[in-house]
C-alpha atoms as one frame of an Amber mdcrd trajectory, in Angstrom:
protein
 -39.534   4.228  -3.954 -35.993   2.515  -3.563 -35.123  -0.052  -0.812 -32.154
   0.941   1.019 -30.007  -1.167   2.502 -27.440  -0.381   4.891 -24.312  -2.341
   6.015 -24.811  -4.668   8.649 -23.182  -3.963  12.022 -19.828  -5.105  12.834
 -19.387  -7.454  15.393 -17.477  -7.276  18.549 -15.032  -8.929  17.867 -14.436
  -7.558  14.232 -14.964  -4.115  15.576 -11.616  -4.924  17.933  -9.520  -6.786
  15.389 -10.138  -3.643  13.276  -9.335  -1.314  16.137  -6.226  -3.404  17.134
  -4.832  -2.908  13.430  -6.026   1.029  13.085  -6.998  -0.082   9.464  -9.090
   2.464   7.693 -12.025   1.683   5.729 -12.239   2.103   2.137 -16.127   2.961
   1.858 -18.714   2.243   3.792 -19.777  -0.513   1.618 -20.457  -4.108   2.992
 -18.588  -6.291   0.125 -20.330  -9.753   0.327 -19.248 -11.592   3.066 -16.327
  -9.574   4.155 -15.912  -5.891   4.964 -13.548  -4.131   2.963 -10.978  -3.012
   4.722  -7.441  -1.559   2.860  -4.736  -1.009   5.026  -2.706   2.142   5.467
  -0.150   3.954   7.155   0.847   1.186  10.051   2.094   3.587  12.200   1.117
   7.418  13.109   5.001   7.968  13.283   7.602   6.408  11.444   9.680   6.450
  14.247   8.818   3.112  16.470  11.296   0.839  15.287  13.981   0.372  13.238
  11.722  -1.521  10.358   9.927   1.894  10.215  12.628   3.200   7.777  11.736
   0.488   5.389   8.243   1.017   5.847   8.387   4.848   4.984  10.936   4.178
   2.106   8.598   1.380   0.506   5.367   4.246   0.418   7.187   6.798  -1.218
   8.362   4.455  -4.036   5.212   1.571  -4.150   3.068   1.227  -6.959   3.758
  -1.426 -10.021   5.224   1.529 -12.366   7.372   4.237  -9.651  10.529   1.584
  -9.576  10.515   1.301 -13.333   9.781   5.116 -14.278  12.865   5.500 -11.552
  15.094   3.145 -12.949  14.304   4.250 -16.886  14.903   8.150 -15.818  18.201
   7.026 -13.838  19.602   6.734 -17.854  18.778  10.643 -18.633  15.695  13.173
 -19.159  12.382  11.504 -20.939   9.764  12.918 -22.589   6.615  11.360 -21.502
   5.913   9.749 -25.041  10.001   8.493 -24.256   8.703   6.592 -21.274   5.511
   5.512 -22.707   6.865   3.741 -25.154   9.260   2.347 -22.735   6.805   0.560
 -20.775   4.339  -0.440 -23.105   1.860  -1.431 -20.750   1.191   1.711 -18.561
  -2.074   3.503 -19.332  -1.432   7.213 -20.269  -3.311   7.559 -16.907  -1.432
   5.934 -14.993   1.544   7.076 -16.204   0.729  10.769 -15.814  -0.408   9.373
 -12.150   3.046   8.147 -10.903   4.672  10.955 -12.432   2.861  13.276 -10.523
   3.232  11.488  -7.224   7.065  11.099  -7.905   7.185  14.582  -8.512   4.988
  15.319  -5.639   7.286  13.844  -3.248  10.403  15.489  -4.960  12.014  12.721
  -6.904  10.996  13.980 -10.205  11.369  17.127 -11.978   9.102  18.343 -14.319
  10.183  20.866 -17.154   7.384  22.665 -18.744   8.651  24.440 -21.890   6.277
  27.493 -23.608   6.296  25.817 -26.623   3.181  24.817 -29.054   2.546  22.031
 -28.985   3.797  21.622 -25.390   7.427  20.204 -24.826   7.486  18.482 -21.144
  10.384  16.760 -19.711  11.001  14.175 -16.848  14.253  14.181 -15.201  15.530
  12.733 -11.268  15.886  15.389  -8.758  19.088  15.199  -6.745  17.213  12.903
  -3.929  15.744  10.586  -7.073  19.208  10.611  -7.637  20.028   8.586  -4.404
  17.406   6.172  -5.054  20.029   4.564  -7.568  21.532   2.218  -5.727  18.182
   0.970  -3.794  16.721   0.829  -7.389  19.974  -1.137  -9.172  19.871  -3.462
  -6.432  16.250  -4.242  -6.826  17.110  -4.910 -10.595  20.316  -7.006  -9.652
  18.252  -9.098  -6.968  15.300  -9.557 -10.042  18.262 -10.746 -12.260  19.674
 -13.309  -9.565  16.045 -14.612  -8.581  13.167 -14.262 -11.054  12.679 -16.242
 -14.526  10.835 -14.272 -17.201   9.288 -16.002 -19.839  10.030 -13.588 -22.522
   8.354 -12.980 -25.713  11.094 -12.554 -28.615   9.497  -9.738 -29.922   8.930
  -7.591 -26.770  12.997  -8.354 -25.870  14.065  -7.246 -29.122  12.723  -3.747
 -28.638  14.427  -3.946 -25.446  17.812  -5.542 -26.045  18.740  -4.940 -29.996
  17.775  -8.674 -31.774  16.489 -11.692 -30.151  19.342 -13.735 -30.837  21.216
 -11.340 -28.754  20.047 -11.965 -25.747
């Protein structure tokens, strides 16, 4: 017959930090020596202070890949192999992940054609459109403040030759 063991009771005083924050809990696991707690949605309405904006705007583009997919589809209509190969280190899961939550929150368009073997298409909806200059200015801020240690051979795919960057 199996043990079980349940999580150990919150104290007090975590039970009101908790409630102070209106975090959500992930699972009702017990992680070893902490509870695991993942933050969400700050606020119930988006509308409490002028920060709010920025909060909102950062949820509906988070995520390591959304800026990059955004900023590769501002250049035209991809395939999804197209963007694949583009960012080499996305997971097909993933990929097919952010997709559908760009599309789901109408900055994405995806065109199905009745083909076999099945033609699919990414392109920016009119409001991915506006994400343009938020997006350029994220690149042109990375340019101005962040070193990459580049590997020659993962630039050259990039940018033509090595020696031309």
């Amino acid at each position: 017959m199996a043990r079980m063991i349940s999580a150990p009771v919150l104290s007090q005083e975590k039970r009101e930090r908790y409630d102070a924050f209106r975090q959500e809990r992930t699972f009702n696991a017990y992680s070893v020596g902490n509870d695991t707690v993942m933050t969400r949605i700050r606020h119930k309405s988006l509308d409490c202070s002028p920060g709010c904006a920025v909060e909102a705007t950062l949820q509906l583009i988070d995520g390591k890949w959304k800026g990059v997919i955004l900023y590769h589809l501002l250049q035209g209509t991809l395939r999804f192999n197209a963007i694949r190969k583009r960012l080499p280190n996305i997971t097909q899961r993933m990929l097919t992940t952010q997709l559908r939550e760009l599309e789901r929150d109408g900055f994405v368009l995806r065109t199905v054609y009745p083909e076999v073997p099945p033609k699919v298409e990414y392109s920016l909806t009119t409001r991915g459109q506006t994400l343009e200059p938020v997006i350029m200015a994220l690149k042109a801020w990375g340019d101005e403040h962040t070193t990459f240690g580049h590997v020659p051979e993962i630039c050259a795919d990039m940018k033509g030759s090595p020696t031309n960057s």
